[in-house]
N, CA, C and O atoms as a Tinker XYZ file with bonds, in Angstrom:
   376  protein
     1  N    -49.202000  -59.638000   62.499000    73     2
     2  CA   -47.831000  -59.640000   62.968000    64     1     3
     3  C    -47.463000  -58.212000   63.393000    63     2     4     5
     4  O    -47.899000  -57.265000   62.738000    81     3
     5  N    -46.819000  -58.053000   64.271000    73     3     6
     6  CA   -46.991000  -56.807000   65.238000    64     5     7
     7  C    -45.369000  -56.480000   64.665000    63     6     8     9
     8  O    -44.429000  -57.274000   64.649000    81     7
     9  N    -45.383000  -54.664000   64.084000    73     7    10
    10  CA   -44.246000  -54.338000   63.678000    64     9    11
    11  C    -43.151000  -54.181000   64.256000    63    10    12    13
    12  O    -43.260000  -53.652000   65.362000    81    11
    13  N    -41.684000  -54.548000   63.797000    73    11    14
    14  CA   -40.828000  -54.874000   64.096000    64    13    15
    15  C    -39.795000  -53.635000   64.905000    63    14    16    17
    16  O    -39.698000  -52.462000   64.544000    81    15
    17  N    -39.264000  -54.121000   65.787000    73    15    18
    18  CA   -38.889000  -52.637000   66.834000    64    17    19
    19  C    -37.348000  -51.944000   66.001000    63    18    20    21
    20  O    -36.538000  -52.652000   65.403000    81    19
    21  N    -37.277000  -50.957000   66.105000    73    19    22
    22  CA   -35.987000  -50.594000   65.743000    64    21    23
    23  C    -34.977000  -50.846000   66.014000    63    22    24    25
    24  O    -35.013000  -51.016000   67.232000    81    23
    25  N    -33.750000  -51.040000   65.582000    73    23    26
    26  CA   -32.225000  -51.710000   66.196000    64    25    27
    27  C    -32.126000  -50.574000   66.756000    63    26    28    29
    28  O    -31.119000  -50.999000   67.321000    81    27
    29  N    -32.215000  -49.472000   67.163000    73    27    30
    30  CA   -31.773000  -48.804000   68.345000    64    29    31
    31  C    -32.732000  -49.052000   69.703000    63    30    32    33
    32  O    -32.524000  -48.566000   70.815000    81    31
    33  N    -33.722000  -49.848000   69.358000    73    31    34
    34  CA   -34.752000  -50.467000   70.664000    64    33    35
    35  C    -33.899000  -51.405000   70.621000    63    34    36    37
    36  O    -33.322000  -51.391000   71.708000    81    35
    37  N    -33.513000  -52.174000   70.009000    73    35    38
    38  CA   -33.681000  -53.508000   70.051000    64    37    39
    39  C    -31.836000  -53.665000   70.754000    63    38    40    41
    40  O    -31.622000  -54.602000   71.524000    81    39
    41  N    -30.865000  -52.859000   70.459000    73    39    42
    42  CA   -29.736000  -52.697000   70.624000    64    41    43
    43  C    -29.501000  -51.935000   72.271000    63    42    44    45
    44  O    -28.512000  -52.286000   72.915000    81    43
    45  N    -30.353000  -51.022000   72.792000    73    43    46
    46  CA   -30.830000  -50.100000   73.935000    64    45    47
    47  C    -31.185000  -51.964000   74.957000    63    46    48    49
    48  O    -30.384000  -52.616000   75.627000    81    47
    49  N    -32.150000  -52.159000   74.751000    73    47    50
    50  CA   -32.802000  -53.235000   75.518000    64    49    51
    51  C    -31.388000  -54.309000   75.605000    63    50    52    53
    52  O    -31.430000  -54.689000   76.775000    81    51
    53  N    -30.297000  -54.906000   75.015000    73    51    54
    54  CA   -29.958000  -55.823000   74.825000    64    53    55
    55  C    -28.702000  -55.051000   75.845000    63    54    56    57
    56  O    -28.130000  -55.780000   76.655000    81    55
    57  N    -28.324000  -53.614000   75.768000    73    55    58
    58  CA   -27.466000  -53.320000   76.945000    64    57    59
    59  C    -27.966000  -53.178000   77.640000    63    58    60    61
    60  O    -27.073000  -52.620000   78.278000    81    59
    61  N    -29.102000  -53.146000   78.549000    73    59    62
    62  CA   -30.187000  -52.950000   79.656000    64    61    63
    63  C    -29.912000  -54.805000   80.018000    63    62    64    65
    64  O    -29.657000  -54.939000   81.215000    81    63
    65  N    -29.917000  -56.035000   79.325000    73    63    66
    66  CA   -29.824000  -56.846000   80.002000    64    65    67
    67  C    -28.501000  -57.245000   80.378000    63    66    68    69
    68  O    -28.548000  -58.001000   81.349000    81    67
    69  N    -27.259000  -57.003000   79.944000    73    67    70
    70  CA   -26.102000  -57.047000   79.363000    64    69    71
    71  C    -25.775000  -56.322000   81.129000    63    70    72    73
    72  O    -25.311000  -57.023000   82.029000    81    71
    73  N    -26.061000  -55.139000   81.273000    73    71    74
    74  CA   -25.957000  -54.343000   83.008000    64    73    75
    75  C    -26.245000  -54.918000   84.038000    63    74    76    77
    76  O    -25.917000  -54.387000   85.098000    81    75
    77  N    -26.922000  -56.139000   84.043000    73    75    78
    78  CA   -27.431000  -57.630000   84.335000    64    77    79
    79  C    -27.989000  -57.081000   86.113000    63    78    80    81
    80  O    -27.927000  -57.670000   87.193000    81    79
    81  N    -28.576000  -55.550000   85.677000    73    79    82
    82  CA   -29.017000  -54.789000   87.014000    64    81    83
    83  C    -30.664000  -55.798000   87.528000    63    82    84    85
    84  O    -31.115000  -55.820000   88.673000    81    83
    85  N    -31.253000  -56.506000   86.346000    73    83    86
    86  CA   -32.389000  -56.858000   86.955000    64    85    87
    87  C    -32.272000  -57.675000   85.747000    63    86    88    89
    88  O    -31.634000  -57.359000   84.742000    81    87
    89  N    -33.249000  -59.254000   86.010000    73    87    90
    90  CA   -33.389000  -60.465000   85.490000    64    89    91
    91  C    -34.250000  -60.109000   84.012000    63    90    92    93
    92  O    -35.181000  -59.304000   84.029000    81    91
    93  N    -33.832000  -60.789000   82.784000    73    91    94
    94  CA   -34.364000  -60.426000   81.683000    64    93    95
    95  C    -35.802000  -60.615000   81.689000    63    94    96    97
    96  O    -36.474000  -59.652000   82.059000    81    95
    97  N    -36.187000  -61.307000   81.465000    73    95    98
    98  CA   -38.000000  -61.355000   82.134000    64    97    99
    99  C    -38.656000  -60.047000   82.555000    63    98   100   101
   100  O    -39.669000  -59.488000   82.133000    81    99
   101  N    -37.780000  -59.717000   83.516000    73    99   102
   102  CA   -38.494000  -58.179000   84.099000    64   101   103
   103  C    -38.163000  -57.147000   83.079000    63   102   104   105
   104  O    -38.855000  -56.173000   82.784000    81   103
   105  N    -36.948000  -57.512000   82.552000    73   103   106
   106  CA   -36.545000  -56.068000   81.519000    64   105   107
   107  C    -37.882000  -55.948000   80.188000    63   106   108   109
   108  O    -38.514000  -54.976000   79.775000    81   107
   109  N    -37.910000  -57.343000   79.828000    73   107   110
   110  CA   -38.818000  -57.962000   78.594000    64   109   111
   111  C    -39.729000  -57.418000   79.264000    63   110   112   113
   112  O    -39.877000  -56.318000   78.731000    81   111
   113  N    -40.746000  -57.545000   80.476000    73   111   114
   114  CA   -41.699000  -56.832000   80.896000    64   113   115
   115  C    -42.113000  -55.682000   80.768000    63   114   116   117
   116  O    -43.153000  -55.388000   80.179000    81   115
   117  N    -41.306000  -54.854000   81.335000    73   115   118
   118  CA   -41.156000  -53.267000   81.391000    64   117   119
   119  C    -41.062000  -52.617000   79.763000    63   118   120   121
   120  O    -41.515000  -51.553000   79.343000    81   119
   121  N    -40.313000  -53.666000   79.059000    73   119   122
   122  CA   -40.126000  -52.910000   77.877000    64   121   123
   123  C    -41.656000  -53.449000   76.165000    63   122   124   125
   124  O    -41.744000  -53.177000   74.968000    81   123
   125  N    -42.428000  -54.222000   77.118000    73   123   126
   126  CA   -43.304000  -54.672000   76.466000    64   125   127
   127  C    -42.908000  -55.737000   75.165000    63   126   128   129
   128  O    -43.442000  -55.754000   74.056000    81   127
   129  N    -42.143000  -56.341000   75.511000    73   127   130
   130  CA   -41.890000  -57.517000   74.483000    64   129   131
   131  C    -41.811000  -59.010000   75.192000    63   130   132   133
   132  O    -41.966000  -59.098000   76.410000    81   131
   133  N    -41.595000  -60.024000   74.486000    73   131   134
   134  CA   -41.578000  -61.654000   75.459000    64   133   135
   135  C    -40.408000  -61.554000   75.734000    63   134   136   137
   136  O    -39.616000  -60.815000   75.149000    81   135
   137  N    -40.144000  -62.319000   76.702000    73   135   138
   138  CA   -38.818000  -62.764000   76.916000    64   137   139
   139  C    -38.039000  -63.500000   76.208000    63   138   140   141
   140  O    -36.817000  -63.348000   76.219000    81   139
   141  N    -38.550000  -64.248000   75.614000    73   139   142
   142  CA   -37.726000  -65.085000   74.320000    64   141   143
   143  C    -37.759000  -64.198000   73.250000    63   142   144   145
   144  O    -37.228000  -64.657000   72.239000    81   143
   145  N    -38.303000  -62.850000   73.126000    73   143   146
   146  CA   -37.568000  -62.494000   72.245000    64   145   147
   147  C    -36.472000  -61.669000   72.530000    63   146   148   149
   148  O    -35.404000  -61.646000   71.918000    81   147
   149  N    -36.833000  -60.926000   73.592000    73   147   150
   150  CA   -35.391000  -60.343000   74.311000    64   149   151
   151  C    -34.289000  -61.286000   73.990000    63   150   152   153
   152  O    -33.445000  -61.098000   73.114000    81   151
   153  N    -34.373000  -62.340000   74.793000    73   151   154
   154  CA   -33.247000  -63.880000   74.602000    64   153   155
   155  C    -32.836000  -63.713000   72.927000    63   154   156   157
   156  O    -31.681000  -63.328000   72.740000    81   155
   157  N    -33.602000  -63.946000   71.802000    73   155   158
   158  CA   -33.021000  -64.070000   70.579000    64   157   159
   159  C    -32.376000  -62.630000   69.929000    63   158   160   161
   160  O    -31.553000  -62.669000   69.014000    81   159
   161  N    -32.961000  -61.100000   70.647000    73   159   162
   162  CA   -32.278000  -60.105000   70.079000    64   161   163
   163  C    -30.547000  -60.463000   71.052000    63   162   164   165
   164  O    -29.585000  -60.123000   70.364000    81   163
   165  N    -30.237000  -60.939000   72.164000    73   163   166
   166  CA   -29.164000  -61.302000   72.906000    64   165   167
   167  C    -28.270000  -62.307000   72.036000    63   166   168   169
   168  O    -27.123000  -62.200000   71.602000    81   167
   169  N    -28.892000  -62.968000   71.978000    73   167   170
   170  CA   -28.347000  -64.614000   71.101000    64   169   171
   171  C    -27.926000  -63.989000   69.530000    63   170   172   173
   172  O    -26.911000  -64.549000   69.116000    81   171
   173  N    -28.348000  -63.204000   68.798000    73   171   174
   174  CA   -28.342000  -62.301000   67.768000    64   173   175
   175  C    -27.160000  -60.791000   68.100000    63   174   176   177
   176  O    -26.531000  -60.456000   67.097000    81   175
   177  N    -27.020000  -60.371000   68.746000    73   175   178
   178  CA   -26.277000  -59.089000   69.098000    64   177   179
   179  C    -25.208000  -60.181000   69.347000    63   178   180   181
   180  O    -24.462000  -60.099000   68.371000    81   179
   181  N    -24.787000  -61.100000   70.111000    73   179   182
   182  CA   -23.830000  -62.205000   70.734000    64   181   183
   183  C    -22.761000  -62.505000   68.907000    63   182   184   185
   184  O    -21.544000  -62.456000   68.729000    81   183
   185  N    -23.664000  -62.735000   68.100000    73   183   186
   186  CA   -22.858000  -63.491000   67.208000    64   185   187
   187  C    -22.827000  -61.892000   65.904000    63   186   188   189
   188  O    -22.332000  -62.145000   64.805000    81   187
   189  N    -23.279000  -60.616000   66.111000    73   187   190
   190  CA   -22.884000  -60.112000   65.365000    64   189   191
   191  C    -21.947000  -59.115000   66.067000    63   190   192   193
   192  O    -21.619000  -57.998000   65.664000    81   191
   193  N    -21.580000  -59.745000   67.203000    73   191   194
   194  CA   -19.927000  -59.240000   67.953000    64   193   195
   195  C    -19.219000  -59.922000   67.565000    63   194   196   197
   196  O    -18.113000  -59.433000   67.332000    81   195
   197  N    -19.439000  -61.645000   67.221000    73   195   198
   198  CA   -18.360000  -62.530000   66.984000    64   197   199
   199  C    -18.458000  -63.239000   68.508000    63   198   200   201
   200  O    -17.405000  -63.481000   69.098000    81   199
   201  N    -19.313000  -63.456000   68.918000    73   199   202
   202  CA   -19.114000  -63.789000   70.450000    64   201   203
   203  C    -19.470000  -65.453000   70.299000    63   202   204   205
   204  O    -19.142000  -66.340000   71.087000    81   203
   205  N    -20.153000  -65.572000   69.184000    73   203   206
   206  CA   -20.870000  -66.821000   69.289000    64   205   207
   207  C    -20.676000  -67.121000   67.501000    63   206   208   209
   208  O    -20.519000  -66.242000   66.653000    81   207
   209  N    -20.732000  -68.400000   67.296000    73   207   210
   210  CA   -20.864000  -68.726000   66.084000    64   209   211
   211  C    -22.384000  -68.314000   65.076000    63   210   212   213
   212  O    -23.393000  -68.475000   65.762000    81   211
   213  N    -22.596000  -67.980000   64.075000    73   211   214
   214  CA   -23.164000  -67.773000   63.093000    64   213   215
   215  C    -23.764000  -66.942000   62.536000    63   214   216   217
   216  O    -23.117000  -65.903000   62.668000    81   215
   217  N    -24.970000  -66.699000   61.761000    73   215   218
   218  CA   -24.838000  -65.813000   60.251000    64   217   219
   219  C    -24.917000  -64.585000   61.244000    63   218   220   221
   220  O    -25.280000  -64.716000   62.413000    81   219
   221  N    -24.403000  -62.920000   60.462000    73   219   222
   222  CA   -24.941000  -62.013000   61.321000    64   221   223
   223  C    -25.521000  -61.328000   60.591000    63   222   224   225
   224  O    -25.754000  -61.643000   59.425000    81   223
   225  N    -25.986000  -59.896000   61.304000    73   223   226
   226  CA   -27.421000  -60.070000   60.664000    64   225   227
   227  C    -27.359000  -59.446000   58.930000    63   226   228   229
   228  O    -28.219000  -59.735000   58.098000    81   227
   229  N    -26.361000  -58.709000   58.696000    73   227   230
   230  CA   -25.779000  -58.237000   57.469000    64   229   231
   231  C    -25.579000  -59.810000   56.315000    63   230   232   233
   232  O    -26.040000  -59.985000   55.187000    81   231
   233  N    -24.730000  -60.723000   57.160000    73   231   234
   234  CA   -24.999000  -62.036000   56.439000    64   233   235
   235  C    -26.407000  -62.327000   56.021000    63   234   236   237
   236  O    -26.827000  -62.384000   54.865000    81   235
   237  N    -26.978000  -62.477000   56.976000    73   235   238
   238  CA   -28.887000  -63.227000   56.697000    64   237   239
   239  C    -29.460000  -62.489000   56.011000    63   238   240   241
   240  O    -30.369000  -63.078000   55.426000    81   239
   241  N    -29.342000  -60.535000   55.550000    73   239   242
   242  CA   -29.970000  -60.103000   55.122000    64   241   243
   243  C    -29.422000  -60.090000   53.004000    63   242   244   245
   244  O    -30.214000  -60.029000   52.065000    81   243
   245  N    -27.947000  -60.166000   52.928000    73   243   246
   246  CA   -27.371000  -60.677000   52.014000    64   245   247
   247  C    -27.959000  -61.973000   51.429000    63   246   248   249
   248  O    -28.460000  -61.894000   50.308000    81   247
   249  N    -27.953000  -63.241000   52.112000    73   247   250
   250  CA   -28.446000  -64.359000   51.724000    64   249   251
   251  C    -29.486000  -64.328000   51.170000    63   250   252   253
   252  O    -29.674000  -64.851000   50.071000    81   251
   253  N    -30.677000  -63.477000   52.076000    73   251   254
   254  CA   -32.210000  -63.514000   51.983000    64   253   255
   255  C    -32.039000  -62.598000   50.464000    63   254   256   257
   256  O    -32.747000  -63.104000   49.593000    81   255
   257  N    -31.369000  -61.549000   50.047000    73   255   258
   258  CA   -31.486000  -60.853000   49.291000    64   257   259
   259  C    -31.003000  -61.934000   48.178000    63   258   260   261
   260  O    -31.792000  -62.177000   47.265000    81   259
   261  N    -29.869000  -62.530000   48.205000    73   259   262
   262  CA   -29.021000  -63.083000   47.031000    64   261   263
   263  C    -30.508000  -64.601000   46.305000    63   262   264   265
   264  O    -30.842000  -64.919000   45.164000    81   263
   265  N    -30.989000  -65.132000   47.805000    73   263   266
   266  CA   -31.956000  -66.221000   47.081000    64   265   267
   267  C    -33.114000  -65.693000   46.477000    63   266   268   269
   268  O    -33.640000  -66.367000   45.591000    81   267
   269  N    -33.610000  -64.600000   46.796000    73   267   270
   270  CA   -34.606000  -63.508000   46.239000    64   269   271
   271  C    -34.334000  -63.569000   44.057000    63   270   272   273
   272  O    -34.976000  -63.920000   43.067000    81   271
   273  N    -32.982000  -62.970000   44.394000    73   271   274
   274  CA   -32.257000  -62.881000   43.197000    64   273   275
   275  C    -32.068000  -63.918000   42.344000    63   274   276   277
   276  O    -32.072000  -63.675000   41.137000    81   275
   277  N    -31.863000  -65.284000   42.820000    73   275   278
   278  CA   -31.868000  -66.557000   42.175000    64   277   279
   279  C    -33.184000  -67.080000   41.745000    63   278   280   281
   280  O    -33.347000  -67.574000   40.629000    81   279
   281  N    -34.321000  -66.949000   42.816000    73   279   282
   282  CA   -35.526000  -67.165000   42.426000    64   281   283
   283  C    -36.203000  -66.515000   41.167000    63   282   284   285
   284  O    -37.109000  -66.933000   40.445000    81   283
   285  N    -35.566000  -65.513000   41.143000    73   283   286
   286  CA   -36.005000  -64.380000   39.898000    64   285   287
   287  C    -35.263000  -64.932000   38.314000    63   286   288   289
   288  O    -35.798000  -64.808000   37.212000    81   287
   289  N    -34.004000  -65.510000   38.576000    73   287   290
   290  CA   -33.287000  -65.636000   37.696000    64   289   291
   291  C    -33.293000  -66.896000   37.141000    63   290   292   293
   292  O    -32.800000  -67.179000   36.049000    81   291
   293  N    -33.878000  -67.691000   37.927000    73   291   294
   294  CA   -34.842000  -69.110000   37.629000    64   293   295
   295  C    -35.549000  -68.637000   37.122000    63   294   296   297
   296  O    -35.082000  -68.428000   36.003000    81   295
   297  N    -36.701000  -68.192000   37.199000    73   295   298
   298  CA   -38.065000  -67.995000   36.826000    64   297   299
   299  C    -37.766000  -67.592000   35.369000    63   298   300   301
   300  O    -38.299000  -68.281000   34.499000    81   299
   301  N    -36.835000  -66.371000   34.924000    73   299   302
   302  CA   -36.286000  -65.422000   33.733000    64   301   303
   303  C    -36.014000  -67.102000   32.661000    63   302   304   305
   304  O    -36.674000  -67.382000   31.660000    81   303
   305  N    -35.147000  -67.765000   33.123000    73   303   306
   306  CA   -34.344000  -68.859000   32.733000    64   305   307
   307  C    -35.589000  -70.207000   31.744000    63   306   308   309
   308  O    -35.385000  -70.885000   30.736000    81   307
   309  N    -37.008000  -70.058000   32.811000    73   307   310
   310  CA   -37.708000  -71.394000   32.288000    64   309   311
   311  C    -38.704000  -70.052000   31.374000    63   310   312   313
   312  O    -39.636000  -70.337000   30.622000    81   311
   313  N    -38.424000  -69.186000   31.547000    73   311   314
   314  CA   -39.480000  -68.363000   30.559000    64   313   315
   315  C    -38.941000  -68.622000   29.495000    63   314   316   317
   316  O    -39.725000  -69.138000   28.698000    81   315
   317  N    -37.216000  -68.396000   28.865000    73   315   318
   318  CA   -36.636000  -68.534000   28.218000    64   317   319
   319  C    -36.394000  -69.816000   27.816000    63   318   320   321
   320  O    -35.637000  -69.604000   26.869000    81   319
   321  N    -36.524000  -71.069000   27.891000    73   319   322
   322  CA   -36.905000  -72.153000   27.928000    64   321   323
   323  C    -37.861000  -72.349000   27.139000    63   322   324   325
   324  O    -37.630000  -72.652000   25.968000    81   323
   325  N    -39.228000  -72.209000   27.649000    73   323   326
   326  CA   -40.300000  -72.488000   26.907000    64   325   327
   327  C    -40.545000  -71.303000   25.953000    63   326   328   329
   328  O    -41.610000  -71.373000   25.340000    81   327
   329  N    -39.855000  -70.347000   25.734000    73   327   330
   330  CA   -40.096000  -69.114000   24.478000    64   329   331
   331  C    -39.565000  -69.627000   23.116000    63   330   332   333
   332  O    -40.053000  -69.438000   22.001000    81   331
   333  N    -37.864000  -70.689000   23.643000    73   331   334
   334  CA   -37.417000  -70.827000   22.782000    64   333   335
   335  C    -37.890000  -72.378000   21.905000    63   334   336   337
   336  O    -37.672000  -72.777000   20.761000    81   335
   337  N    -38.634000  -72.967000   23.099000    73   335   338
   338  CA   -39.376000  -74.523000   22.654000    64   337   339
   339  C    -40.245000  -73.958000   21.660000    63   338   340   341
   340  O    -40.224000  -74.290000   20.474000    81   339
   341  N    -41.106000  -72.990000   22.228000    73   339   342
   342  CA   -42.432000  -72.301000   21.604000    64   341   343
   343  C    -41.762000  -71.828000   19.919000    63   342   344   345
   344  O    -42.472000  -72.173000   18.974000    81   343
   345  N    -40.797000  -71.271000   19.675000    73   343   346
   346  CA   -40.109000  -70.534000   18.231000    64   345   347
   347  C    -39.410000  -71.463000   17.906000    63   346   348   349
   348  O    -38.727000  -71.110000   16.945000    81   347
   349  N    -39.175000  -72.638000   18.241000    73   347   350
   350  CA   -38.981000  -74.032000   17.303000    64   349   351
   351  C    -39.746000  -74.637000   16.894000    63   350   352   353
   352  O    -39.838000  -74.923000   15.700000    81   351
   353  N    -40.495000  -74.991000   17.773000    73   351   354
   354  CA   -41.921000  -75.267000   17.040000    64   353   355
   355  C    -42.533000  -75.149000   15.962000    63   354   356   357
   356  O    -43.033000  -75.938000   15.161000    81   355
   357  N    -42.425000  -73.968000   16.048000    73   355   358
   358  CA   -43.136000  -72.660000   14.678000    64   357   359
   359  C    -42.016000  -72.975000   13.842000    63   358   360   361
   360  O    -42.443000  -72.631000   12.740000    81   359
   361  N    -41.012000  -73.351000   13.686000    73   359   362
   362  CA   -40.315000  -73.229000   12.676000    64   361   363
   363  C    -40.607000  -74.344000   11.794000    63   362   364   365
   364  O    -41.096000  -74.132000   10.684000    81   363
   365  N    -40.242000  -75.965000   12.358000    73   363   366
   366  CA   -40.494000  -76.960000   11.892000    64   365   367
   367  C    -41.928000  -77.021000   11.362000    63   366   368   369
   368  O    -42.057000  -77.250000   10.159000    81   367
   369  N    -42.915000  -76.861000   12.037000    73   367   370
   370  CA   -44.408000  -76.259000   11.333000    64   369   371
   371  C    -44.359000  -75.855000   10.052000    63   370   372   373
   372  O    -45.090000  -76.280000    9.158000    81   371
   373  N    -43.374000  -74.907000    9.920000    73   371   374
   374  CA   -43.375000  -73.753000    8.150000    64   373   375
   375  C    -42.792000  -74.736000    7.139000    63   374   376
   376  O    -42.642000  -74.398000    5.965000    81   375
């Protein structure tokens, strides 16, 4: 997976198509990326103006962080679970 361009590339390129001086395809060309991804950094810059409906990118990176955090806090939760099955056990045993 080929590393990810900087938001000042990625923000630079998206006013380069935005000047609508030459067809995105050619810009995506020149600037060595696909055109559909040009299209999704557009479709992406669009809705973290408010131009378009949904998550932006501060949202998606929150979310991605917050389910990160839940996954962890699950995991903490069934450890604690079976620690405390495990020290009942042992008790009724004695």
């Amino acid at each position: 997976m080929p590393r990810p361009h900087p938001p000042e590339f990625r923000q630079r390129a998206v006013e380069l198509v935005r000047l609508r001086e030459k067809p995105v395809a050619e810009i995506a060309r020149e600037l060595g990326i696909s055109d559909s991804c040009l299209r999704n950094w557009m479709a992406q810059a669009d809705i973290n103006e408010g131009a378009r409906p949904g998550l932006t990118t501060d949202e998606r990176a929150e979310l991605v962080a917050l389910r990160r955090k839940n996954r962890v806090l699950e995991l903490e939760v069934e450890i604690l679970k079976r620690a405390s099955a495990y020290f009942a056990r042992e008790n009724v045993l004695q």
